[in-house]
C-alpha positions in Angstrom: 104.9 89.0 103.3 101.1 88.0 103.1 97.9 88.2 104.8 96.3 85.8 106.4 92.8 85.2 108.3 94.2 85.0 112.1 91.7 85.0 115.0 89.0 85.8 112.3 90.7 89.0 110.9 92.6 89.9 107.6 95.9 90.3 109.0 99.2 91.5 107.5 102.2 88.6 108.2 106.1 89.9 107.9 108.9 87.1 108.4 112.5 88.4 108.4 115.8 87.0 110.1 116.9 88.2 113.2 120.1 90.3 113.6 121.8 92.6 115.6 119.5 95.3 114.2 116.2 93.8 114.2 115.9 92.3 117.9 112.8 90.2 119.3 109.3 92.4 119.6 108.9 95.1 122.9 105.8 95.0 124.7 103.5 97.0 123.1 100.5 98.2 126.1 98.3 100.1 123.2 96.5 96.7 122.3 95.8 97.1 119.0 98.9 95.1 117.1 99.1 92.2 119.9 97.9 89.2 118.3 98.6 85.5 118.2 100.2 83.6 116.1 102.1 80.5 114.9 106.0 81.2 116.1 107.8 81.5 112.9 111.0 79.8 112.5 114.2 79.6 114.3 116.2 83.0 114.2 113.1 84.6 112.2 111.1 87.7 113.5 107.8 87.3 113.1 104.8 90.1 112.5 101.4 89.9 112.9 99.5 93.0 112.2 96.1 93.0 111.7 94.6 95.6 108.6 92.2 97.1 111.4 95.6 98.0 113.3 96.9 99.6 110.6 93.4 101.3 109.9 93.3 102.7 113.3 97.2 104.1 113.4 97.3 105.9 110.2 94.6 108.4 111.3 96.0 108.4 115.0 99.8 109.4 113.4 98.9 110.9 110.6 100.8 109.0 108.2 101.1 109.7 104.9 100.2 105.9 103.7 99.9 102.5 104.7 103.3 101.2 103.8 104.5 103.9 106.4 102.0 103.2 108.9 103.1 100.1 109.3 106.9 101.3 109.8 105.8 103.1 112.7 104.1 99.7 113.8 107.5 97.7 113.3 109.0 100.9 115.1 106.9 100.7 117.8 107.2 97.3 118.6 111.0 97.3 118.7 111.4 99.9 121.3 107.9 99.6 123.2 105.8 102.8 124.4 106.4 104.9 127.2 104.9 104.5 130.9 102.4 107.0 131.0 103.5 107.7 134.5 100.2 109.7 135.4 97.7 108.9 137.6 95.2 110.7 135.2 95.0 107.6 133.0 96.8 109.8 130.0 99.2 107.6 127.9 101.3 108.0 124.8 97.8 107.7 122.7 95.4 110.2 124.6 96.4 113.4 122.7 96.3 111.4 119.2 92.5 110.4 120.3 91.4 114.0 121.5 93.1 114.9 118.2 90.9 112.5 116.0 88.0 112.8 118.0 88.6 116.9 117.4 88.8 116.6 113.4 86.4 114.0 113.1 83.9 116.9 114.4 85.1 119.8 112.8 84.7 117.9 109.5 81.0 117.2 110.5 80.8 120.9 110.8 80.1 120.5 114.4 82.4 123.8 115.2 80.3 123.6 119.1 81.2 120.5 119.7 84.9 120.7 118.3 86.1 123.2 120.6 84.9 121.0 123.7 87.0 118.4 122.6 91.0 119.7 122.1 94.2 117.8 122.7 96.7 118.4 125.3 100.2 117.3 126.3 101.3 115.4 129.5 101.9 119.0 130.8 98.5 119.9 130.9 99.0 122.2 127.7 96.8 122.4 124.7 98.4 120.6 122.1 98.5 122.2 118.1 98.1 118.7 116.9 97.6 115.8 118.9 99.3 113.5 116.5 102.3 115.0 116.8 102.3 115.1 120.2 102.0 110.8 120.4 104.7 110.9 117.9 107.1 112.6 119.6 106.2 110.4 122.8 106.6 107.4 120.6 109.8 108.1 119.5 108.2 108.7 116.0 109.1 111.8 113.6 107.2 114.9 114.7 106.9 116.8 111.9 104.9 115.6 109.1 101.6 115.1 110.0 99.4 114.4 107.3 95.7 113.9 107.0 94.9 110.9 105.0 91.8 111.6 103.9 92.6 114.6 102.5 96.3 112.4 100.9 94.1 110.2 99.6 91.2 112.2 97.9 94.4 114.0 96.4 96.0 111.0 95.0 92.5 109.8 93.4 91.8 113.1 91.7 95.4 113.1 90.3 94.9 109.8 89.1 91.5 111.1 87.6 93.6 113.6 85.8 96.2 111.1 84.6 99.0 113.6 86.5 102.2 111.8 85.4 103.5 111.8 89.0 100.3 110.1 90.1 100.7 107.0 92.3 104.2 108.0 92.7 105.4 107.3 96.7 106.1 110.1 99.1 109.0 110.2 101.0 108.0 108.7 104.5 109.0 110.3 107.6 109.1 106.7 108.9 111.3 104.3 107.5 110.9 100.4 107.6 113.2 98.4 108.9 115.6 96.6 106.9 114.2 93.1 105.9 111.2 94.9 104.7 110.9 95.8 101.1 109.0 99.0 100.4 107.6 97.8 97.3 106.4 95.0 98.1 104.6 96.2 100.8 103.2 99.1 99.0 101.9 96.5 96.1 100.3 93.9 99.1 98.6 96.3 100.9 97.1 98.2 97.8 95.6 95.2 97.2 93.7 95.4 100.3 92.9 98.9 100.2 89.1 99.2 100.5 89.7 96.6 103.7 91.5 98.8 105.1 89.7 101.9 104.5 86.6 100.7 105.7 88.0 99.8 109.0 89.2 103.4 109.1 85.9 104.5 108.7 84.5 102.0 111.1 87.2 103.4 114.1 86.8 107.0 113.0 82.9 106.4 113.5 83.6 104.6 116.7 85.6 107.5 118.4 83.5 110.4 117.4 82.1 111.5 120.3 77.9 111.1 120.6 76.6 114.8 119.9 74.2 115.8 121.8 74.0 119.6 121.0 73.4 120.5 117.6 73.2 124.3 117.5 
């Protein structure tokens, strides 16, 4: 594992061996992991995921860190996404958005503005959290939702406190494949962990909606 500078973006690069139970990459119709890159090498799966990808899911799933973000990426990509089969335009993804979009304005205290912008299921239904929802549909666990700013404000202010479990993993919900060591992962990406969060910040910014009605 490494990252690498591909199409002009820090990108995370995983090469393991094929076998019966890692097969060749599903479509994936979301767009945010697609990416080119140099094929690896003969019976080798190779994994190009850019940091902004994994910026963008972990707020969309609700993942408790990176190292299982990207498990739900690798998940993802071996059994591909559900058609939306709707001619609304909804997919997998929509009730994750209105979910984000939803937060994002409740934590600017826009309470107004908030309750214009709810999730739903395909059904039509309000959705209790949106995240779950695009898990299920994903083929994802459904029922630990986490949100990470809050994970990782709580991690820092244990670490403040020297806690003795601090920095300690959490069990993921979402395990990586085999081939991938956890580890290893966890130590790569925490290198690049301001990257990362600033891309979050950058798509959380992006998909609030505009308010236009302060009251």
């Amino acid at each position: 594992m490494r990252i690498a500078i591909i199409n002009a973006q820090p990108t995370l690069l995983i090469d393991r061996p094929l076998s019966a139970d890692i097969t060749p990459p599903a479509a994936v119709t979301d767009g945010m992991t697609t990416i080119t890159a140099t094929p690896p090498t003969p019976d080798m799966r190779h994994d190009a995921i850019p940091l902004a990808a994994i910026a963008s899911w972990r707020p969309l799933l609700g993942t408790s860190t990176d190292g299982e973000t990207v498990a739900a990426i690798l998940h993802v990509r071996s059994h591909g996404e559900p058609d939306s089969g709707s001619e609304s335009g909804r997919n997998a993804w929509t009730s994750a958005y209105e979910q984000v979009e939803h937060d994002a304005l409740e934590d600017l205290n826009q309470v107004r503005a908030a309750s214009l912008h709810r999730a739903f299921k395909a059904n039509g239904a309000l959705a209790a959290d949106g995240r779950a929802e695009t898990r299920r549909l994903l083929g994802l666990d459904a029922t630990t939702i986490v949100d990470s700013y809050e994970a990782d404000a709580a991690l820092a202010a244990a670490r403040a406190l020297d806690e003795p479990n601090a920095g300690e993993p959490v069990e993921p919900s979402i395990r990586l494949p085999a081939g991938v060591d956890a580890t290893s992962l966890a130590t790569l990406l925490s290198e690049h962990a301001t990257e990362i969060a600033q891309a979050r910040t950058r798509f959380l910014n992006d998909v609030t909606p505009t308010i236009t009605d302060r009251r």
